[in-house]
N, C-alpha and C positions, 0 to 999 in steps of 0.2 A: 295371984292365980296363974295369971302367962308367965311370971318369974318359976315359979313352980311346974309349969309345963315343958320347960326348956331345961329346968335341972334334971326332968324325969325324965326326958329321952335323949339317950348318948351320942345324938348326932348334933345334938347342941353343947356338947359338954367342951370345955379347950383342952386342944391337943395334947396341951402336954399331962392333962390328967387323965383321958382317954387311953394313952399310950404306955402309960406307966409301965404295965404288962410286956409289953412290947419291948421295951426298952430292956428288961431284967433275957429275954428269948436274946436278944444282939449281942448281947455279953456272954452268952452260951455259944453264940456261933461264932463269936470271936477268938473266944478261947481255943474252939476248935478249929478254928480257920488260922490260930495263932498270927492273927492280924488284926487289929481293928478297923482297918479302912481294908477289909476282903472285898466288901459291895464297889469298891470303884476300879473294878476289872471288870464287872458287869455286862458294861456296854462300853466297847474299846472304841468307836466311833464318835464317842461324847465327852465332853468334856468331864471329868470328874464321873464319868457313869451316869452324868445327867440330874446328877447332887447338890452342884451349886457352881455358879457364875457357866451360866446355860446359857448362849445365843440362841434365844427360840429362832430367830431369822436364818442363822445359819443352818438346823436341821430342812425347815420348811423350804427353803432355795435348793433342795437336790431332788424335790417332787415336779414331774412335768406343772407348766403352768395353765391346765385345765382343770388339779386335782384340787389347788390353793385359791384362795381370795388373790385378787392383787394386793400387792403389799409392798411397803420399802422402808428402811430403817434409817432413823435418821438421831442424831444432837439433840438435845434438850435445850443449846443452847442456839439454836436455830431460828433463824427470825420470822415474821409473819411473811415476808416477801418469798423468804428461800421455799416456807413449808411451801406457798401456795402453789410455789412453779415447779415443787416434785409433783403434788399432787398431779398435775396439768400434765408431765411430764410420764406418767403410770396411768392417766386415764381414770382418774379417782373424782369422784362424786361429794357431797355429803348427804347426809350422814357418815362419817366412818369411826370405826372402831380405832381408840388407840390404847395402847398396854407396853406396860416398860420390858424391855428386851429381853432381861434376864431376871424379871421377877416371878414370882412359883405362886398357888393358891388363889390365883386371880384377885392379885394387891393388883390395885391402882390401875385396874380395866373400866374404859370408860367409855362410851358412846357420845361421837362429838358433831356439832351439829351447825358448825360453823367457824371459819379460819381465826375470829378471836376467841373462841373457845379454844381451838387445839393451841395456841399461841399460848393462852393463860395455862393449859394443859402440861405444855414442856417447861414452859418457868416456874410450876412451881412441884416439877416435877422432884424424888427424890434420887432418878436414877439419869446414868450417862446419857444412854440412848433408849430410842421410844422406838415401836413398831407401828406401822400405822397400815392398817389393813382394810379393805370392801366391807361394807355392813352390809351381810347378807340376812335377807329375810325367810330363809327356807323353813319349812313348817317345823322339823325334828333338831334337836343337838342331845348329842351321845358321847360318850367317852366309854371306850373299846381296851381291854387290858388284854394283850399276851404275853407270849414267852414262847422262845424256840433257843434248841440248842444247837451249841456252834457246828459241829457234824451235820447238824437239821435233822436229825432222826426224830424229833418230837418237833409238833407243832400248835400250838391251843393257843383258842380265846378263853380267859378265865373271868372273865369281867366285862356285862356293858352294862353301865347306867343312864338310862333314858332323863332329860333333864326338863321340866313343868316350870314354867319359868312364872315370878309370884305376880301374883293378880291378887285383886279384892273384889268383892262380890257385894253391889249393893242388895240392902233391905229396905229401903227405903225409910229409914228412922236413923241411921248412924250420919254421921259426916262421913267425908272422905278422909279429914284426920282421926277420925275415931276408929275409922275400921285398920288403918293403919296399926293406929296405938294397942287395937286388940289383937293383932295379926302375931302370935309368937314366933315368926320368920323376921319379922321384920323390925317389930319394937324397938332394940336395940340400934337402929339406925333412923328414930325419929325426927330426930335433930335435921340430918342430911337432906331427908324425905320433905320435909318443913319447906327448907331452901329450894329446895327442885318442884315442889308444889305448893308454894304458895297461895296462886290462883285458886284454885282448886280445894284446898285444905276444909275450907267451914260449908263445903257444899254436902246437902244429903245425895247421897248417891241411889237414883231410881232404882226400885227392886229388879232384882235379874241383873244392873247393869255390869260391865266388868270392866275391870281396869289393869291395864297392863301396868306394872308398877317397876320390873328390874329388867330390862331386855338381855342382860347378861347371866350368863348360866353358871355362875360360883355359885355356891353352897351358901357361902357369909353373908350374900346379898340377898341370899332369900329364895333362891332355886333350892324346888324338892327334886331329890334325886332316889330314882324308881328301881326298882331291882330290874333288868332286861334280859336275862340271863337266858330267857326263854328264845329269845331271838337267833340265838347260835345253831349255825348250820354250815351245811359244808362250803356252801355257797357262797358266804360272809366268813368263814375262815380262807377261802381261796382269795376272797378280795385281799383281806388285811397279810397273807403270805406276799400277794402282791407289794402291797402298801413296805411293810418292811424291806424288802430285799431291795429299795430302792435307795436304802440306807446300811453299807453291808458293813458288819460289828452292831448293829441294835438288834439284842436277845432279849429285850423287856422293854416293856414302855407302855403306853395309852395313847390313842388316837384319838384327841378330839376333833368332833368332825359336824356338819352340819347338812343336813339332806332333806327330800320330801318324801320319803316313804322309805319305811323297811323293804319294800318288795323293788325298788328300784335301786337302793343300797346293794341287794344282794348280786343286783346285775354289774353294779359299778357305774350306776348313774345317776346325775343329780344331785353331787357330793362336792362339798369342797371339807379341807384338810385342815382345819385353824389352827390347832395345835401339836405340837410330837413331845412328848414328855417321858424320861427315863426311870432313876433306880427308883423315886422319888413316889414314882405312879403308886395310889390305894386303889386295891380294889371298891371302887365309891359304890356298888352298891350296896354293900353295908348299911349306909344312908338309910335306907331304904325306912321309911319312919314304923313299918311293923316288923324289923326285922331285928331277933332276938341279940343282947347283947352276948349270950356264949358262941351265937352262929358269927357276929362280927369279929372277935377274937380267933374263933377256928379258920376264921378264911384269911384274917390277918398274918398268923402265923402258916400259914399255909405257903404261901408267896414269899414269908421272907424264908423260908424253906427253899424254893424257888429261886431264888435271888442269892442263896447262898451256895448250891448246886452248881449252877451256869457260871459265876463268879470265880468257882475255886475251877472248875474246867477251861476254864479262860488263864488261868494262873497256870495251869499245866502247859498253858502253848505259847507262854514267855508273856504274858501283858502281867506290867509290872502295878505293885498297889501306890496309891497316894500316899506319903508321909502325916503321917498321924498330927505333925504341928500345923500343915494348910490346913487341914479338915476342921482341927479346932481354931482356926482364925475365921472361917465362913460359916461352919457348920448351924442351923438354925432350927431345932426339931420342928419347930411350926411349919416348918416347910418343906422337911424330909423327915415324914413319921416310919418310913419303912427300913431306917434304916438305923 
């Protein structure tokens, strides 16, 4: 029945079946863009248009450092001594958050909660270099989609998804591995959950009680993601005109961001800046678990509309495309469906 629950709504489906659609649209705007790498003129400030092999660390390091988490990038092959004296050295606490540099989809983001945890974290990591960032506790996280053209004559948010980060709700008759095992966000990473709650596993969980179960706001991990589209105002598109222009060549991208309230976001307060992501960005609230799969397709092709516009204009002012044989040495649809 929860297997069945998760084939029935397309926000569980894998990407590359999801996309399929998608995929046959790139090959239209390819032909007419008589390029198949049009998308990585996009955004001339990113590497690849922000497609693959992305220093998240190097976007985030050109925003003042009141917008960002503290944060520093370091080796995977870095020892427990060196991590402890950056941490010491950036004024870092733990808990903190660490995430591999240049990974997409939130692989391998993890909440660390002590110097032999991040130590076991970078060895057996599978990437060069790790980010290691402030774990902020602010009550909201969001992810902000626009798009502006390089003249700036246009400027939209086309996308925020509000993100409900997964909990379980006791009834007082389940365990705590039971309600997991019933939980169709989560089933699928029972095993993990096992390890990380042990303790906890064969206890019933009082009626009402609730339990914080992913503090991380990916999708895979078991964050719902809300449609917030209602939140767009002029007030929140002046901020994120801000946000961009601090990064001049990004025409597209997503702001994940983390804050305590919509009505202080719109002032530009109470926010820090976690992530900047490029051509790669979904409109996520698609996600959204009532939202019909012809309206996620329409909004899907919508943006790579979008993305193919600002792309060939960009081609017009001399920014040259990627050679087609990099793209097919890194390219990974799992991880860049838009394009």
């Amino acid at each position: 029945m929860i297997l069945n629950k998760r084939w029935s709504n397309f926000e569980f489906w894998p990407f590359w079946i999801f996309y399929i659609p998608a995929y046959f649209y790139w090959m239209y705007l390819a032909i007419r863009a008589r390029k198949c790498t049009y998308f990585t003129t996009l955004n001339p400030i990113m590497n690849n248009s922000g497609a693959f092999e992305v220093s998240k660390w190097s976007y985030l390091s050109k925003f003042p450092e009141s917008w960002i988490p503290k944060s520093f990038k370091t080796n995977t092959n870095s020892s427990s001594a060196q991590l402890m004296l950056l941490i010491q050295q950036h004024g870092l606490e733990f808990p903190l958050v660490a995430k591999p540099d240049n990974a997409e989809r939130g692989k391998d983001v993890a909440v660390i909660d002590s110097i032999e945890e991040l130590a076991i974290y970078c060895r057996n990591s599978r990437f060069k270099e790790v980010l290691i960032q402030e774990y902020y506790t602010l009550e909201k996280e969001a992810g902000i989609l626009f798009y502006k053209f390089p003249d700036e004559s246009r400027f939209e948010i086309t996308s925020i998804t509000e993100k409900k980060f997964c909990e379980v709700i006791g009834d007082g008759k389940q365990t705590f591995g039971e309600l997991i095992k019933n939980n169709p966000r989560i089933k699928h990473r029972v095993k993990t959950l096992l390890e990380r709650f042990t303790s906890h596993w064969d206890q019933i969980l009082p009626l009402g009680e609730q339990r914080l179960i992913e503090p991380i706001g990916s999708h895979n991990l078991g964050t719902e993601f809300r449609d917030a589209r209602i939140r767009i105002s002029p007030e929140l598109t002046t901020q994120l005109k801000q946000w961009s222009d601090q990064l001049p060549g990004f025409y597209y991208g997503r702001f994940d961001i983390k804050f305590t309230s919509w009505e202080a976001l719109q002032k530009g307060e109470n926010f820090k800046i976690i992530e900047v992501n490029g051509v790669n960005s979904e409109p996520a609230h698609i996600y959204e678990p009532t939202y019909s799969l012809w309206k996620a397709y329409r909004d899907i092709f919508f943006h790579m509309g979008i993305i193919y516009e600002i792309s060939a204009l960009n081609s017009t002012l001399g920014h040259k495309t990627v050679p087609l044989k990099k793209i097919c040495k890194w390219y990974d649809p799992r991880c860049n469906p838009l394009i």
